[in-house]
N, C-alpha and C positions, 0 to 999 in steps of 0.2 A: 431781392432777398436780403435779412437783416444778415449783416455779419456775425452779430453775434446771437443767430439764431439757436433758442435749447433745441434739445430730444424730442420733446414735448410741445412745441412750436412748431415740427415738421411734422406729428405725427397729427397734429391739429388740421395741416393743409391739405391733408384726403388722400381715399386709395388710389386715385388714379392721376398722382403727381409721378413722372418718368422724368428720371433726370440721367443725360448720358453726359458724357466726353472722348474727349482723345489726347493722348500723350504722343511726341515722337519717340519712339523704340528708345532710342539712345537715354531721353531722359526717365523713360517709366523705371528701366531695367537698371539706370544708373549706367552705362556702358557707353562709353564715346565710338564715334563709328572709325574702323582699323582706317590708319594711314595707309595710301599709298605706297606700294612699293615698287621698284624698278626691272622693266621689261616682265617676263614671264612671272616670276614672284611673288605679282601681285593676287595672282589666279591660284600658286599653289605655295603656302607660307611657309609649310615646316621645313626649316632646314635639315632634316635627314631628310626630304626626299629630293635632295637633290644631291648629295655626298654623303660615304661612307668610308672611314678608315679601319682598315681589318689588322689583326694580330701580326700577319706575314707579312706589314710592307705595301702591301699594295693599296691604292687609292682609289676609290667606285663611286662615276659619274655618273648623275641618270640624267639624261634629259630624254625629249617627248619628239624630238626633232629624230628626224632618220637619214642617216648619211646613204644617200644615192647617188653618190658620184662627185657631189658638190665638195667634199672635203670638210667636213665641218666635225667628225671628227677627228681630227686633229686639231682644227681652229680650235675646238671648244677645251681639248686638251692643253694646250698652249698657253690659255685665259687661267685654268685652273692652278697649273704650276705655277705659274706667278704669281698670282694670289697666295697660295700654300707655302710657295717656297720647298717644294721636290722635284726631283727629277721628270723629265717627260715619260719616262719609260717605267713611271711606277703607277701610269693612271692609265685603269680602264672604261670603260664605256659601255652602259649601256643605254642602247637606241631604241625608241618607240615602244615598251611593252606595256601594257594596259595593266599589267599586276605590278608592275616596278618602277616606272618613270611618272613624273608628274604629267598632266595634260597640257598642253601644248597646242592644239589643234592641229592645224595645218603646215607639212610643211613646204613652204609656196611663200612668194613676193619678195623673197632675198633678207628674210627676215630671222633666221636663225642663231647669226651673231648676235643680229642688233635685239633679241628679245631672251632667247636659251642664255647666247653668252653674256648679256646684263645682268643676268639673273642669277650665273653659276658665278662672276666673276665678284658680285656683293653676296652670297650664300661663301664663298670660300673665303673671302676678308677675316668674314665673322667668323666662322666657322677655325681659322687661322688663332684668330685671337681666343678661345675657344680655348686651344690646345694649346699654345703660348702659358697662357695665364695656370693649366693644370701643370704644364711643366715646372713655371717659376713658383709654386705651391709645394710640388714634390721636391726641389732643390732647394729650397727656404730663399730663394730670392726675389728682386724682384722681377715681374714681365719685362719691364723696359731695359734691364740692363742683359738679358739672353740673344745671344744669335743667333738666326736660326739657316741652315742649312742643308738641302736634302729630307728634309722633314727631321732631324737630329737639331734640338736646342740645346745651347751649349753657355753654361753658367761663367762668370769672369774666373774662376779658381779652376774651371776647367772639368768639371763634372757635365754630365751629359741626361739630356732624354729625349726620346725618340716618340715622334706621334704615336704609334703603334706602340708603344709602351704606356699611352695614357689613355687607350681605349675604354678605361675603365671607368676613367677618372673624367673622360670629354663627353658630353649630354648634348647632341643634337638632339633631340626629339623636344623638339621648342621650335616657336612658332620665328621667324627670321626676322627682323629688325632692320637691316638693311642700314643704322648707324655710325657701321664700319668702312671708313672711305678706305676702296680701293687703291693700289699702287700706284704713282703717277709714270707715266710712260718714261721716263729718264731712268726708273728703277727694275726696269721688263728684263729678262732674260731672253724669255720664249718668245713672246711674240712679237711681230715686225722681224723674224727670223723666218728663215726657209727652212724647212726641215723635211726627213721624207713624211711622204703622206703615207696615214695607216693601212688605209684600203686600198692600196697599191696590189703590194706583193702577192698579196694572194689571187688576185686579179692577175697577173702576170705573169702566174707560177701554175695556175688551174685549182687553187686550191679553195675549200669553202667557201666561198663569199657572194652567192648567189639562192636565193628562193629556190632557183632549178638545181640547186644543190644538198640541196633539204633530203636526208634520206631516214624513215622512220621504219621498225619492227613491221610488216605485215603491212607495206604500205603497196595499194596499187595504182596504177595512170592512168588519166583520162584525160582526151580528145573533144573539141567541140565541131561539128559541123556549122560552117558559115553561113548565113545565106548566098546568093551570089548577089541578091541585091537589095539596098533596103524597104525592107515591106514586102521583101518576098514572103511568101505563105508556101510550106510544105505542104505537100500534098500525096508522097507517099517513099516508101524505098524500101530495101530487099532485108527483111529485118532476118530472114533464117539465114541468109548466107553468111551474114556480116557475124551470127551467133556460131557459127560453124568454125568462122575462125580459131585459128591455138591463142590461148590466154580470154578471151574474152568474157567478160564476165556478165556486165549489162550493158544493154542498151538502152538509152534515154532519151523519151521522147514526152516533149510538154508546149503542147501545142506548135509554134513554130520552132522549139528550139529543140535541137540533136546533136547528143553527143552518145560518147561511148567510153567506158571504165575495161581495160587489161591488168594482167599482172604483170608485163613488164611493158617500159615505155616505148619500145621500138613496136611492138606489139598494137598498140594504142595509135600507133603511128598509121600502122596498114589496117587498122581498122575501120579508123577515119578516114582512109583513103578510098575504102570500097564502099563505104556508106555516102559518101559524096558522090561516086559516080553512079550509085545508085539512085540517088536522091530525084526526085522529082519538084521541080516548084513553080507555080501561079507567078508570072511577075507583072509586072504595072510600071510605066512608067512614073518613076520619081525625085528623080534627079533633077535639079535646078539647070540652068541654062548656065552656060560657061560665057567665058569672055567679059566683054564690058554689061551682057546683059544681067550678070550673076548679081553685079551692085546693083539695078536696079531693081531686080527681083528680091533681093535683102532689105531694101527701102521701101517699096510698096508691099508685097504680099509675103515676106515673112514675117512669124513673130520676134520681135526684137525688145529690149528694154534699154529705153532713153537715157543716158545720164551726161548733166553736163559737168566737161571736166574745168572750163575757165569761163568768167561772165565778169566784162567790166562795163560800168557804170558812169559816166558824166554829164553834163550838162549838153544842152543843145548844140549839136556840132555849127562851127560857123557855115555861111552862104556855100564859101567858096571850096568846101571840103568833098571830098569824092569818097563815095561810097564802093569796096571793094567788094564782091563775093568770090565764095571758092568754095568748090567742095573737091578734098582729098579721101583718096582710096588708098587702101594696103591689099598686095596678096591674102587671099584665104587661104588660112593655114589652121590645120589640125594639131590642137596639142597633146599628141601622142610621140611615144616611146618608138626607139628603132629597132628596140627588141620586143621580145612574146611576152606578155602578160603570163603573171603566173600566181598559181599561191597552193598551198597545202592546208588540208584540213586533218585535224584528231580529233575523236569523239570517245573520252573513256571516261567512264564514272559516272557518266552524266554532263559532263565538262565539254566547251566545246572549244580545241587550243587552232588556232589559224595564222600559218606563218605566209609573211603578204609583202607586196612592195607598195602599197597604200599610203599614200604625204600626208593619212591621217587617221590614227590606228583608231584612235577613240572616238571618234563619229562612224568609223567603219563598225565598231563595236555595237552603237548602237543600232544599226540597221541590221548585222547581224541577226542581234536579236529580235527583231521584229520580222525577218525572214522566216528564220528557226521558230519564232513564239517560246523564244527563254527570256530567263534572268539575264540582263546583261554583265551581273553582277557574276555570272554560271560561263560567261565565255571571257578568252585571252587571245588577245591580238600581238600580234609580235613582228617588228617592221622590220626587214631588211630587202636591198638592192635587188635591182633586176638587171638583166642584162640589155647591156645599150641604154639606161638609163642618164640624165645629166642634170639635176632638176635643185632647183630650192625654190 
């Protein structure tokens, strides 16, 4: 085609000339594709969803990670005062909730410093310098010549302002940049310190801090019958007596699975108790072979997926080299809890709010809703501890 083909030279060349293309996004749109940013970050950009400073003082963390025992909020507490330059005891936390905290996935692999706290520990740098610079604006000075201490920045003549005095003036709701180098460890207060852990006390005192502690308006309890074995099949049980019971409200039965809903939980308790010994079930055996046959029953006839974890590569081994085999075994172990699973459900408005010990609120969410057949956009997951838990 002529470069300098007219209007009228194309329209010469007939109706059934089709001329397509393609651009890359970046350059149709004019838009370069966002930078990298560090640990979690990258996934969720706005720095207000990961810090908020309120009028009273106080400092609100979200991350998407869930402290179950691991201690991480505190770690994550520790990262942020440093960064901010406040007190430990002016920051809260909040852990896994589907309406509030960015996503996160999972939390599993020992991965919640090195991704939550990468990410809260460059969001609060910036976020720092943020409120820095709205300080040394309201005081007529500069940022670099303020100190700042307890979140209170403090002008050379001795005038003052405080984070929460520039709530008005400080604008997270921007996308994070990640710019702002973090503290170098010579300058840390909090962390590489022992301090006490948050989720202690109340653990040690009986207070809040468990799923099974959850207590809602017009809430009732419910029981699951176990099978006794797996693949057992129900096959019948004494559904008037167990309805006879005080408190009992329903009985559930869907297919193999039997539980039972009371209005109160001791209730729920002996509920389950006589429906179990009611219970009738079909069993088969299905249990793998123990001992050394277990491994070989896991290598021929279960399903299993391959992965290699190391593979090296050289040149033909010389004559005189020996060839070693080995195969190594580990105990089979279950990764479960030493405590009872547990969770609570609310259903008002249409809303379906589910408080869980889940290592991952937002993929729970989605399955939710495809259980239910909602919006997942219509339910809230909200993560906290179970007991006997110890996990990251």
């Amino acid at each position: 085609m002529k470069p300098s083909l007219s209007r009228r030279d194309f329209l010469r060349t007939g109706s059934a000339l089709v001329i397509s293309f393609s651009l890359v996004p970046e350059l149709a749109f004019g838009q370069a594709k966002p930078a990298s940013l560090p640990g979690s970050l990258n996934n969720n950009r706005m720095l207000n969803a990961w810090l908020r400073v309120d009028a009273d003082g106080t400092v609100t963390l979200f991350t998407g990670k869930i402290e179950l025992g691991q201690g991480i909020g505190t770690a994550l507490a520790q990262i942020a005062a440093d960064e901010l330059d406040v007190d430990l005891k002016r920051i809260k936390i909040v852990h896994g909730d589907t309406a509030l905290t960015p996503n996160e996935g999972q939390t599993a692999g020992s991965q919640s410093v090195e991704n939550s706290g990468t990410a809260l520990r460059f969001a609060c740098a910036e976020a720092r310098d943020i409120l820095v610079n709205a300080a040394a604006a309201k005081l007529g000075v500069a940022a670099s010549a303020l100190s700042v201490s307890d979140g209170t920045c403090t002008a050379p003549g001795g005038k003052t302002a405080a984070y929460w005095d520039l709530v008005a003036d400080a604008d997270f709701k921007r996308e994070a940049s990640a710019k702002f180098k973090p503290k170098p460890a010579s300058e840390h207060k909090w962390v590489g310190k022992s301090v006490l852990r948050r989720d202690i006390p109340k653990k040690m005192t009986g207070g809040a801090a468990y799923v099974q502690d959850v207590r809602l308006p017009g809430m009732v309890f419910g029981r699951v019958v176990r099978p006794p074995s797996p693949g057992a099949q129900l096959v019948s049980f004494d559904e008037a007596r167990v309805k006879s019971l005080p408190g009992v409200i329903a009985i559930v039965r869907d297919g193999d699975f039997l539980g039972v809903a009371a209005q109160r939980e001791e209730q729920a308790i002996n509920a389950r108790l006589a429906l179990k010994r009611s219970a009738k079930w079909k069993e088969t055996e299905s249990l793998p072979p123990s001992g050394d046959a277990l491994y070989e029953h896991l290598m021929t006839k279960a399903k299993s997926i391959d992965s290699v974890v190391n593979e090296k590569t050289s040149a033909t081994a010389p004559a005189a080299a020996k060839t070693l085999n080995a195969t190594y075994t580990r105990p089979f172990q279950v990764h479960g809890s030493i405590g009872p699973s547990c969770a609570v459900a609310q259903w008002r408005e249409g809303k379906l709010t589910v408080w869980t010990h889940s290592q991952g609120v937002f993929p729970l969410r989605g399955d939710l809703a495809k259980v239910f057949a909602t919006d997942p956009a219509g339910t809230r997951v909200r993560g906290l501890a179970r007991r006997g838990a110890v996990s990251d």
